[in-house]
Each structure stands twice: as structure tokens, then as C-alpha cells.
C-alpha positions in Angstrom: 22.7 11.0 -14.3 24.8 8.4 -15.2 24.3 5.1 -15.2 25.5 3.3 -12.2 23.9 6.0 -9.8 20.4 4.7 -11.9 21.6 0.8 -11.1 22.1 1.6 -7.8 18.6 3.2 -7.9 17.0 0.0 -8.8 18.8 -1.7 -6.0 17.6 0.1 -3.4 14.4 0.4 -5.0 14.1 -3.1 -5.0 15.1 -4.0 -1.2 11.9 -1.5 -0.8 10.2 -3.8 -3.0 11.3 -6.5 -0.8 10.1 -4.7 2.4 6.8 -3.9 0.3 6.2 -7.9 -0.2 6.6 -8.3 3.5 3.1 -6.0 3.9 1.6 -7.6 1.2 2.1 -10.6 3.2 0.3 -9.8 6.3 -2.6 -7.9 5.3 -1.3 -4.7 5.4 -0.9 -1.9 2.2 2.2 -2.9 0.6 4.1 0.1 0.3 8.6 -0.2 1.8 10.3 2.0 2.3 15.0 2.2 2.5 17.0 4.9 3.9 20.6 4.8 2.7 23.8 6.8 3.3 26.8 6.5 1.3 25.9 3.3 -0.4 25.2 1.8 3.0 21.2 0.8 4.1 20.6 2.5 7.3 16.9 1.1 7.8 14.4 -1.0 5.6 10.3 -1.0 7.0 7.0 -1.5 5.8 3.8 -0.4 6.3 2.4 -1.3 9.7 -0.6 0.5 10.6 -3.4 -2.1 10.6 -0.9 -4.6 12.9 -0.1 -2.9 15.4 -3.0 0.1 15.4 -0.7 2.5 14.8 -1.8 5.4 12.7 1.8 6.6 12.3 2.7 2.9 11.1 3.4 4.9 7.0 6.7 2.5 6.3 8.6 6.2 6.0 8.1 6.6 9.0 9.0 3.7 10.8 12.2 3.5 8.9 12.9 7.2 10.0 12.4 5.8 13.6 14.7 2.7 12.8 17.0 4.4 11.2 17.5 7.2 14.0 18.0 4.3 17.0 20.9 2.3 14.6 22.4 5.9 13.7 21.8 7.7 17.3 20.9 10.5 15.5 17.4 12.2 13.8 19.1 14.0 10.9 19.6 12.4 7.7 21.5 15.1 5.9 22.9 13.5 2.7 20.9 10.2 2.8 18.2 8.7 0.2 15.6 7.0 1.0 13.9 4.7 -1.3 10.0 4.4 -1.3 7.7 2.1 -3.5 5.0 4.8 -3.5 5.0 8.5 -3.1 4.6 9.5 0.1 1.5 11.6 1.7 2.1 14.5 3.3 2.7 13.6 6.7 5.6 11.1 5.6 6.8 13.8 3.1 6.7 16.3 5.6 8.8 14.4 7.9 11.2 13.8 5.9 12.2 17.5 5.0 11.9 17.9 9.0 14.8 15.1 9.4 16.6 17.0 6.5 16.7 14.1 4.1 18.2 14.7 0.8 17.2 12.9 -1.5 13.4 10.9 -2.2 13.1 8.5 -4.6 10.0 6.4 -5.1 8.1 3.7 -7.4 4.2 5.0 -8.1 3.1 8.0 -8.1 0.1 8.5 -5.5 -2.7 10.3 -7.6 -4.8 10.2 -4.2 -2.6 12.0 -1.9 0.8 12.0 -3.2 2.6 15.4 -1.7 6.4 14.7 -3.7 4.3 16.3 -7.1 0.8 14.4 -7.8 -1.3 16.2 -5.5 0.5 18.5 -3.9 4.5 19.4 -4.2 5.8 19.6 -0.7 9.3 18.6 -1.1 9.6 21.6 -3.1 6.8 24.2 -1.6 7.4 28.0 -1.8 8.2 29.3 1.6 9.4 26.2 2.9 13.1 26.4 4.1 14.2 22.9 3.0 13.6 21.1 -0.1 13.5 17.6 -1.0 15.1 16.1 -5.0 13.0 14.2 -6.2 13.1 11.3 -8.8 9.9 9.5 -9.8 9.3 6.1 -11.7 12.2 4.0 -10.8 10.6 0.3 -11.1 7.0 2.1 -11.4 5.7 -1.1 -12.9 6.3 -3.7 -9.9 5.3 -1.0 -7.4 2.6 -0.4 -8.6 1.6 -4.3 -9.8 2.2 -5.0 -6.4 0.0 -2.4 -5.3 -2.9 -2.9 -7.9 -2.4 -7.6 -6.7 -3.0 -6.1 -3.3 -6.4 -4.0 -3.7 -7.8 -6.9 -6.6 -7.1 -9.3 -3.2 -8.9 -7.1 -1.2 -11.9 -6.1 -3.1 -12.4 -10.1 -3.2 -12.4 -10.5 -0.1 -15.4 -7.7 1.0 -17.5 -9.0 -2.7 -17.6 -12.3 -0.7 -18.4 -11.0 3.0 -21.1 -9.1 1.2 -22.9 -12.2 -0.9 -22.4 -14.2 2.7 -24.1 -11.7 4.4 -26.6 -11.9 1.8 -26.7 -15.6 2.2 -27.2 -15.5 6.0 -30.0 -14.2 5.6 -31.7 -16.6 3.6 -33.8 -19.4 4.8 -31.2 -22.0 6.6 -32.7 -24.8 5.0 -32.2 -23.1 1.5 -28.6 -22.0 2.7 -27.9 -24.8 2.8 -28.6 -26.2 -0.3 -27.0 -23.4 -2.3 -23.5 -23.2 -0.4 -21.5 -25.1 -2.7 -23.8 -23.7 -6.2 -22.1 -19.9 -4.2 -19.1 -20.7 -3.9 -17.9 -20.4 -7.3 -19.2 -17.0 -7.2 -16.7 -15.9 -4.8 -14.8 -13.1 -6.6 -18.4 -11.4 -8.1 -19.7 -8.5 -6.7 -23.6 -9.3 -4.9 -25.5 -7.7 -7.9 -23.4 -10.3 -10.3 -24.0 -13.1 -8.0 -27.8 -12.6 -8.3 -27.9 -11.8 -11.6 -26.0 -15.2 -12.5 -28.6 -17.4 -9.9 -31.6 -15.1 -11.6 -30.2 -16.4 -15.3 -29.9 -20.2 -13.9 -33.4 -19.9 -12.6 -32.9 -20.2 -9.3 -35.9 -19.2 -6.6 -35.0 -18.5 -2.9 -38.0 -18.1 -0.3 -36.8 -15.7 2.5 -38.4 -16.7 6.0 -39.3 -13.0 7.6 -38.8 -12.7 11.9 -40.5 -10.6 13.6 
């Protein structure tokens, strides 16, 4: 491979990046996804499923579906597209169904990647298409972008959990410790307990019947 076609790679890799950002944004897994033909971006998308409900929201997907109302048509024969994770095997199965040609994507999916991790559908025995593949192209800021997201995320249910702890506490003692628990914000409910245990703290629990 030489080395423009690995520049132009990157490029494309990193307008998925870009679209990846964009999920990262709103809540959503940040995971873009590019579909190209001849040097030319037919579609950019992101992952959409928690906004709009959609459980076909997979950012391959939607920039199939983009892609096919700019081009009028669902085949993709000798197009790219560029994805900042490997795709599962729904999105990697739709992509051999619109003939793509080519799949090239950031991090590998150890979950339920189907392009080689898990499962190799883009190049299954007894299948009559196949998919080339090229893995790793700007791995790291896929996958940093992917590791900011969950960090954010597990953050965010440690401190629903310690205020659903806190809730039910006595509201007069609730009271009193809301600003000592808010520095415990990113520890996980067993931490948060330990650390209060280690200060000395004592809470008395008022029981309802």
C-alpha cells in the first residue's frame, strides 16, 4: 500500500472521528462512521440510537441510509467507508448486502466485532460477497475517545447510586452531609462509605413503616 492511499486513510478516518465527537457530545456511544467513492464523501453519521429510540440508529447504518438518498441508489459497489469502531454484525452484514468494498475502521470491538474480533463476516465461508478489510488506522483516538466516553459514563451511575444511597438517609442528616459527598462524586458507593467509615462519620437511618 503505498503511502498516499494510507494518508488518505487517516483523512477519512478522521472526518469519522469528527462525526464520532458529535455522539460523544450528546450522550450517545461515540462511534462515526464515512462512506466515500472515488475520493469524494458520500455520507458522514453518528451513532443515534439513544436520541431518537432507534435501535437501528448504528452510525453505519444511518450513513448507508444517507448515503443512498444523496446517491439515489442502495449499492455501494467500489466505495469505502470509514468506521471509528468495528462494526457488529448487523452493520457488517449490511454492508456486504449494499455491496461495499471496502471497510476500514479505528478499534477493534472485542465484544461483538464481526470484521475479525469475534466473528469474521466480511469474509465468512459460504457467503457470496466479501468485504477488505483494514484494521487500526488512528486506533489510538478511536479508541481514547471511546474509553473518555465510558470513564464519563461510569461517573455518572457511581453518583446516582451514592444519591440514592443518600436519599435514603435521615433528611435532617442529608442534609448536613451534602456538601462533605460531593467530593465523592466519581467513587463507587462501597468507596464512598469506606472513606465516611475512615473519617468517622455516624449516620442514624429513620425506618417507615
Amino acid at each position: 500500500m503505498g503511502s498516499k492511499e494510507q494518508k488518505d486513510d487517516e483523512d477519512f478516518m478522521l472526518e469519522a472521528v469528527a462525526e464520532a465527537h458529535k455522539a460523544f457530545s450528546v450522550g450517545e456511544v461515540p462511534v462515526g462512521a464515512v462512506i466515500v467513492r472515488d475520493g469524494k464523501i458520500l455520507s458522514r453519521a453518528h451513532n443515534q440510537r439513544e436520541s431518537t429510540s432507534d435501535p437501528l440508529g448504528h452510525a453505519e447504518l444511518r450513513a448507508l441510509q444517507i448515503a443512498s438518498q444523496n446517491t439515489g441508489d442502495w449499492r455501494f459497489e467500489g466505495c469505502s467507508i470509514y468506521v471509528t469502531l468495528e462494526p457488529c454484525p448487523m452493520c457488517t452484514g449490511a454492508l456486504l448486502e449494499t455491496r461495499m468494498k471496502r471497510l476500514i475502521y479505528g478499534a477493534a470491538d472485542q465484544r461483538f466485532g464481526a470484521a475479525g474480533s469475534v466473528i469474521n463476516l466480511a469474509d465468512y465461508p459460504g457467503l457470496p460477497r466479501r468485504l477488505e478489510v483494514k484494521a487500526g488506522v488512528l486506533e489510538d483516538q478511536c479508541r481514547e475517545l471511546l474509553a473518555r466516553f465510558f470513564r464519563r459514563e461510569r461517573k455518572k451511575k457511581h453518583k446516582e447510586r451514592w444519591l440514592s444511597w443518600l436519599k435514603a438517609l435521615d433528611s435532617k442528616s442529608s442534609k448536613g452531609m451534602m456538601s462533605l459527598l460531593r467530593g465523592f462524586e466519581s467513587l463507587s458507593l462501597r468507596s464512598v462509605i469506606q472513606r465516611l467509615l475512615q473519617m468517622g462519620c455516624l449516620f442514624t437511618f429513620t425506618r417507615h413503616d
